[in-house]
C-alpha positions as CSV (number, residue, x, y, z in Angstrom):
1,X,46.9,109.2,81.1
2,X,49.0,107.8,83.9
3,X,52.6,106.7,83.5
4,X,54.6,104.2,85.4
5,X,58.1,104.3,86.0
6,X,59.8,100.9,87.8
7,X,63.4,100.6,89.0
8,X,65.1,98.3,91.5
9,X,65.9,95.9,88.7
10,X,69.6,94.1,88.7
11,X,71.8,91.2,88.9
12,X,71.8,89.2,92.0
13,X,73.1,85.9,92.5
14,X,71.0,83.2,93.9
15,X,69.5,83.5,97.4
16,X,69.6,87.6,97.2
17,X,67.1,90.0,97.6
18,X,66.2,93.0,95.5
19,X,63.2,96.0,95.4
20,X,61.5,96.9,93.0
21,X,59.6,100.1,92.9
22,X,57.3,101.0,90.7
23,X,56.1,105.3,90.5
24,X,53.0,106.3,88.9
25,X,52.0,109.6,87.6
26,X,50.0,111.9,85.5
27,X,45.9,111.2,85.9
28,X,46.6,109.4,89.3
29,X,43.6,110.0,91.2
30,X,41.2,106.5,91.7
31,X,44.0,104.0,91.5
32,X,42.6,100.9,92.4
33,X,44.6,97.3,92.0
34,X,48.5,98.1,91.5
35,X,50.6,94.5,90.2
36,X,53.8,93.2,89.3
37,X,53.7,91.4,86.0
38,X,56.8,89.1,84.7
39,X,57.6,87.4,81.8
40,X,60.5,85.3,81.2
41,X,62.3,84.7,77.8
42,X,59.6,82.1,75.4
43,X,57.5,82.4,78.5
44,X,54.2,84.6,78.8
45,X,53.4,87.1,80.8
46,X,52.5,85.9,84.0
47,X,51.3,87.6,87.5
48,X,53.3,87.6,90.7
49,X,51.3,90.0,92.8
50,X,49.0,92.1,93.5
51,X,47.9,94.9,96.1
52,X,44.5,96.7,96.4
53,X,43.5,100.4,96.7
54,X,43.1,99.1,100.4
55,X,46.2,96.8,100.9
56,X,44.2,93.5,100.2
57,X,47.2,91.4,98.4
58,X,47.6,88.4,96.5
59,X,50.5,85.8,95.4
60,X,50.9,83.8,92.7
61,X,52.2,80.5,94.3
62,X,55.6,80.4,93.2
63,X,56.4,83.3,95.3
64,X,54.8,83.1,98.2
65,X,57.2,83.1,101.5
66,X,59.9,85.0,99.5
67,X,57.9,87.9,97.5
68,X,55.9,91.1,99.7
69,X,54.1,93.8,97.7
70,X,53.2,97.0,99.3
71,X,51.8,100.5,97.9
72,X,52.3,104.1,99.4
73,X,48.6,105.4,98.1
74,X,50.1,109.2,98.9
75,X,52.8,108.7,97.0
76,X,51.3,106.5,94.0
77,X,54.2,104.1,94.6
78,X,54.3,100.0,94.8
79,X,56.9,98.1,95.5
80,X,57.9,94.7,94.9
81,X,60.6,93.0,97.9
82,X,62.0,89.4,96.7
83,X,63.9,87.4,99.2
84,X,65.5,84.2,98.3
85,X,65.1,84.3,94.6
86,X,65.8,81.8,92.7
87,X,67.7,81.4,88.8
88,X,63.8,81.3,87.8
89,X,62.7,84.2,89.0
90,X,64.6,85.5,86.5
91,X,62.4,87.7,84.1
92,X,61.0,91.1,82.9
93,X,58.9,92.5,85.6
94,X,56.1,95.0,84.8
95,X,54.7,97.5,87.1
96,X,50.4,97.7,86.3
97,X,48.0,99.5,87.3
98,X,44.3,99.9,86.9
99,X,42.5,103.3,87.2
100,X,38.6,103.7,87.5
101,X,37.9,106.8,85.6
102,X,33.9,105.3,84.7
103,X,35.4,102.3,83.7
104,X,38.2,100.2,84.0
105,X,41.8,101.8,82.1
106,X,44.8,99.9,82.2
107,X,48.0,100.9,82.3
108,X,51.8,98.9,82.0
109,X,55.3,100.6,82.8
110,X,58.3,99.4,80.5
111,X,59.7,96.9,82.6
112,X,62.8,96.4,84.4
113,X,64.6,93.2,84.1
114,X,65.5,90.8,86.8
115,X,68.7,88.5,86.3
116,X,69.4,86.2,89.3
117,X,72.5,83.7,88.7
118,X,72.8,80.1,90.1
C-alpha cells in the first residue's frame, strides 16, 4: 500500500502563487508517473500535470507558463508550483501516483483544496 499526503493548499487572491506538495509513503519502492489531479465543483476530474520516474513532464494546456511539477525520487515527494493563477484554477487538487509492483497500482491522496479569489 502506499499513502499520499498533500499540503500547500490555501486561499490566494488572483495573480498569487502557491505549492503544493504531495508525500508518499508506505510500499514506495518502483514509483513511476507521480500527477496532480483537480476537480472543480460540477466539474470532473481533470489532469494538470504530470512528472516521470525520470523527470519527463507534461501540462494540460490551461496551465502551461504558470504551473511546474517536480519530484524528489529520494524523498518520494512531488510538488506542484502555480504562478499567476487565476479564479479558475480554483478546485480540489489530488496528489497520484502509479506504482509498478507486476502491474500497474494506482494510488490517490485526499485532496487539498485550492481557492483563488478574483
Amino acid at each position: 500500500q502506499v499513502q499520499l499526503v498533500e499540503s500547500g493548499g490555501g486561499l490566494v487572491q488572483a495573480g498569487g502563487s502557491l505549492r503544493l506538495s504531495c508525500a508518499a509513503s508506505g510500499s514506495t519502492f518502483n514509483i513511476n508517473r507521480m500527477a496532480w489531479y483537480r476537480q472543480a465543483p460540477g466539474n470532473q476530474r481533470e489532469l494538470v500535470a504530470s512528472i516521470s520516474r525520470f523527470g519527463s513532464t507534461n501540462y494540460t494546456d490551461s496551465v502551461k507558463g504558470r504551473f511546474a511539477i517536480s519530484r524528489d525520487n529520494a524523498k518520494n515527494t512531488v510538488f506542484l508550483q502555480m504562478d499567476s493563477l487565476k479564479p479558475e484554477d480554483t478546485a480540489v487538487y489530488y496528489c497520484h501516483a502509479i506504482v509498478w509492483r507486476g502491474r500497474d497500482y494506482s494510488y490517490w491522496g485526499q485532496g487539498t483544496q485550492v481557492t483563488v479569489s478574483s
